[in-house]
C-alpha positions in Angstrom: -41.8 -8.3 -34.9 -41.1 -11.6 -33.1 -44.6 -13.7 -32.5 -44.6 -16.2 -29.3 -44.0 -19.3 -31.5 -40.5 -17.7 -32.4 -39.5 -16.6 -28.7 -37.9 -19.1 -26.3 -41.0 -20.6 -24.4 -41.3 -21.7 -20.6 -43.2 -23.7 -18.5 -45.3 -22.3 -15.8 -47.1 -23.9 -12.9 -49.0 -21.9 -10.1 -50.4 -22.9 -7.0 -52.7 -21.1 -4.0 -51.1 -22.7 -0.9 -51.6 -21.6 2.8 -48.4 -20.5 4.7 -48.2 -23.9 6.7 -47.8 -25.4 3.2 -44.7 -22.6 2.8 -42.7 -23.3 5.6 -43.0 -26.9 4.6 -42.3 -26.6 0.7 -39.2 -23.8 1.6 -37.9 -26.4 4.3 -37.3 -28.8 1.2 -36.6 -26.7 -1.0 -33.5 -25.2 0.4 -30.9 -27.9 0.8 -32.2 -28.6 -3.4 -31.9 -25.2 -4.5 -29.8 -21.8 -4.6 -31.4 -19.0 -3.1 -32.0 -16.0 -5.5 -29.2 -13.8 -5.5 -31.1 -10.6 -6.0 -32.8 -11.4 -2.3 -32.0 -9.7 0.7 -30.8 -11.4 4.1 -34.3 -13.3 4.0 -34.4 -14.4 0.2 -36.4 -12.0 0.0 -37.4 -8.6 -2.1 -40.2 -6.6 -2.8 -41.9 -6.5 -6.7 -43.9 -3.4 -8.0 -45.7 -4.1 -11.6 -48.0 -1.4 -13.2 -50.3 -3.7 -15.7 -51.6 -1.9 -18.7 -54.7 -2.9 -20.6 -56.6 -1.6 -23.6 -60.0 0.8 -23.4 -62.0 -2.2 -23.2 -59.9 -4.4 -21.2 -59.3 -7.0 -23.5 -56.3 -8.5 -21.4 -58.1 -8.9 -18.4 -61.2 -10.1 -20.1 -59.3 -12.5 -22.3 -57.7 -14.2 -19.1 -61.0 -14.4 -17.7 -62.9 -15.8 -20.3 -59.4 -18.7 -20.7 -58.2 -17.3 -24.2 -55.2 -19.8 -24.8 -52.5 -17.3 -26.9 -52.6 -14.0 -24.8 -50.7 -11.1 -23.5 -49.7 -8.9 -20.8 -47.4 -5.1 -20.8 -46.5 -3.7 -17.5 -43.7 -1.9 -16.2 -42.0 -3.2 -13.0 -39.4 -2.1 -10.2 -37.9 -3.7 -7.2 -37.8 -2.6 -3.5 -39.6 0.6 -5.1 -36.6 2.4 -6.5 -35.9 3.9 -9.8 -32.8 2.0 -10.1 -34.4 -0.8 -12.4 -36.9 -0.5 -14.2 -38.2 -3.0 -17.0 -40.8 -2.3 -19.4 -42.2 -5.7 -20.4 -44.7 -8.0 -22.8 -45.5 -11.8 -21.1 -46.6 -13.9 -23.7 -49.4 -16.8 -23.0 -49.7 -20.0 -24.7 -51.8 -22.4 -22.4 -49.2 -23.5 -19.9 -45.9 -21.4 -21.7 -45.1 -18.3 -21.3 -42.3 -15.7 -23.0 -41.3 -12.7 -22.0 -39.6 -9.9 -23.6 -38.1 -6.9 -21.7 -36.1 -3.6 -21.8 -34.9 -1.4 -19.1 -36.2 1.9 -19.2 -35.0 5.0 -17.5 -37.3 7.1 -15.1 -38.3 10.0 -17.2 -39.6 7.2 -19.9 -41.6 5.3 -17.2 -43.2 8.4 -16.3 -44.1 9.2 -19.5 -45.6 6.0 -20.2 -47.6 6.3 -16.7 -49.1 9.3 -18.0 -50.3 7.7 -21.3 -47.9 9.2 -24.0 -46.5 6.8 -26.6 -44.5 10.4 -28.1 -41.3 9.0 -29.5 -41.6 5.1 -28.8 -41.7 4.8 -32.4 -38.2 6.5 -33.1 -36.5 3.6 -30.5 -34.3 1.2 -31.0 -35.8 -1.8 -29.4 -38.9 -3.5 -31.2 -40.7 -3.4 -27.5 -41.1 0.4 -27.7 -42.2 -0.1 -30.8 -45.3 -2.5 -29.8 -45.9 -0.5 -26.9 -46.4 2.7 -28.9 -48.6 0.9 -31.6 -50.7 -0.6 -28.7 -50.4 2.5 -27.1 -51.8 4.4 -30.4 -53.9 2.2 -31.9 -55.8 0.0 -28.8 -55.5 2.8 -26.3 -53.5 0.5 -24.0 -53.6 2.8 -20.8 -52.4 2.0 -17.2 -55.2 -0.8 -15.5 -54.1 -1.4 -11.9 -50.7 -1.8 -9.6 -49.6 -5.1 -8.2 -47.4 -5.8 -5.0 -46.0 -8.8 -3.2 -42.7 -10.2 -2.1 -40.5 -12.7 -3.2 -38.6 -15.9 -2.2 -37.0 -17.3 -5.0 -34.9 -20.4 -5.5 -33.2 -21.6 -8.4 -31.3 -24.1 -10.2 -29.0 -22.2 -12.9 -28.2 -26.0 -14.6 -31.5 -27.6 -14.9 -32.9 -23.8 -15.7 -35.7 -24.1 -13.1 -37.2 -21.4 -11.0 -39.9 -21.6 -8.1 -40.8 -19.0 -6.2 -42.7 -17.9 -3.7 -45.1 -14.7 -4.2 -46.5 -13.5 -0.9 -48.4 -10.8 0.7 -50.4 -10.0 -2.8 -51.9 -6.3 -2.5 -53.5 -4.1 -5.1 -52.7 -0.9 -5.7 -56.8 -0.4 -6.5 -57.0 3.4 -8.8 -53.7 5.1 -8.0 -51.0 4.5 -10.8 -48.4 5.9 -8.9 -45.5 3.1 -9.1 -42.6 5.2 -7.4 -44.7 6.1 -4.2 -43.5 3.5 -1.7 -45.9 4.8 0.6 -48.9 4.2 -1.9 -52.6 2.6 -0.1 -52.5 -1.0 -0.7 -54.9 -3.7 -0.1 -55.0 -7.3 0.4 -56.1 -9.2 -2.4 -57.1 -13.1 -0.7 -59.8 -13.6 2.2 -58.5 -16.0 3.2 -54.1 -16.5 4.1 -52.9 -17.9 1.1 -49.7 -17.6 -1.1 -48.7 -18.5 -4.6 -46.5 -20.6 -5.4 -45.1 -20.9 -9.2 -42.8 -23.0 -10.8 -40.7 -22.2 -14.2 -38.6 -24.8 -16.0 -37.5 -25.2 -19.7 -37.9 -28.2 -21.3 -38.7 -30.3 -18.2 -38.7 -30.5 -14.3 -36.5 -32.6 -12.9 -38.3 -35.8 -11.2 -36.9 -34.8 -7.3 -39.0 -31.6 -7.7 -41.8 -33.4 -9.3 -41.7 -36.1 -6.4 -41.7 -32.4 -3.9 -44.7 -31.2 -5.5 -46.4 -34.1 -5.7 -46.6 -33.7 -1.9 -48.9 -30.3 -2.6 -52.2 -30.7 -1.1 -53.5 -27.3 -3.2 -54.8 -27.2 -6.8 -53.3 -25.4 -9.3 -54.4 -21.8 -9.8 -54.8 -20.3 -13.5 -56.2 -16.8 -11.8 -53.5 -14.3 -12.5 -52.1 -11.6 -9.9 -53.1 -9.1 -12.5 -57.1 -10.7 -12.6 -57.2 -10.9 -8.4 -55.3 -7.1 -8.1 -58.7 -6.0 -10.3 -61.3 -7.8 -8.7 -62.5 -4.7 -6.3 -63.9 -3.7 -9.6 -66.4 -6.4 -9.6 -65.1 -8.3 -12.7 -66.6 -11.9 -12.6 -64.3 -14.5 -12.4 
């Protein structure tokens, strides 16, 4: 079973920044970047994740409480169809992060939803195989569904991502990931986007001279910590 120290690691910077502070970063980041090509007409799509977490919600708590080697299983979709789906495990490390992933077809993700690790163990890929240990042994269960859209830009050569995550809503008790018509709530009081930057071994110094230019602190609050906090976890 690979451990995070043995997977490829990443960097990963996140920001809260106000939509004025959007228009301004996307203005400069265009002529520097490529937009994603998964996006629509807008550089745009929309990301469903369903986090899972143990009994006692030791991911959540972890992240809460600033645990420094962590991690994170959910299953995600795009644009809410069936057509991709990726189970996944993100890997923490302070300011790294790994991810592992396997695509999944629809009868699998439904199982999973409903709680049944049955036949995980008999898969070919080691994922599966955590998942169905987790899933056996820590009661890792479905915790809480997470939406926003994306603008994403990219730079294939220097291997650097930033992104735009906007419109954050929880998906509160329901675990129903293929209902596009699902209740949703905002998760900010106040308008505010996230902003996250991925890079390799370093960021180039043009993109560090853009963000320089960011008026907002960095955030180490996760989606998957503000989609729970109608539950009235302290944070």
């Amino acid at each position: 079973m690979p451990t995070i120290r043995s997977m490829p690691l990443r960097h990963e910077l996140k920001y809260l920044i106000t939509p004025a502070e959007l228009c301004v970063l996307r203005g400069i980041l265009k002529p520097l970047l490529s937009p994603d090509p998964n996006g629509d007409q807008n550089n745009e799509y929309v990301i469903r994740s369903l986090y899972f977490d143990t009994y006692d919600d030791q991911a959540l708590e972890e992240k809460i409480a600033g645990v420094g080697m962590r991690k994170k299983y959910r299953i995600r979709i795009y644009n809410f169809s069936d057509k991709v789906i990726k189970l996944e495990c993100k890997h923490k490390l302070g300011d790294l992060i790994s991810k592992q992933s396997v695509s999944i077809p629809r009868d699998l993700a439904d199982q999973l939803i409903a709680g049944d690790p049955e036949g995980l163990q008999r898969m070919k890929h080691p994922l599966l195989h955590d998942m169905y240990r987790e899933m056996k042994t820590r009661l890792l269960r479905p915790a809480v569904i997470v939406d926003y859209i994306r603008e994403a830009y990219i730079h294939e050569a220097e291997e650097v991502r930033i992104t735009f995550d906007k419109h954050l809503r929880t998906g509160l008790f329901s675990h129903d990931l293929f209902d596009a018509s699902l209740p949703t709530y905002p998760v900010f009081d106040n308008p505010v986007e996230i902003l996250e930057v991925k890079y390799d071994e370093f960021l180039p110094s043009y993109l560090q001279a853009v963000l320089s230019g960011i008026t907002a602190q960095r955030s180490a609050v996760s989606k998957y910590v503000w989609c729970r906090r109608y539950e009235n976890k302290e944070y």
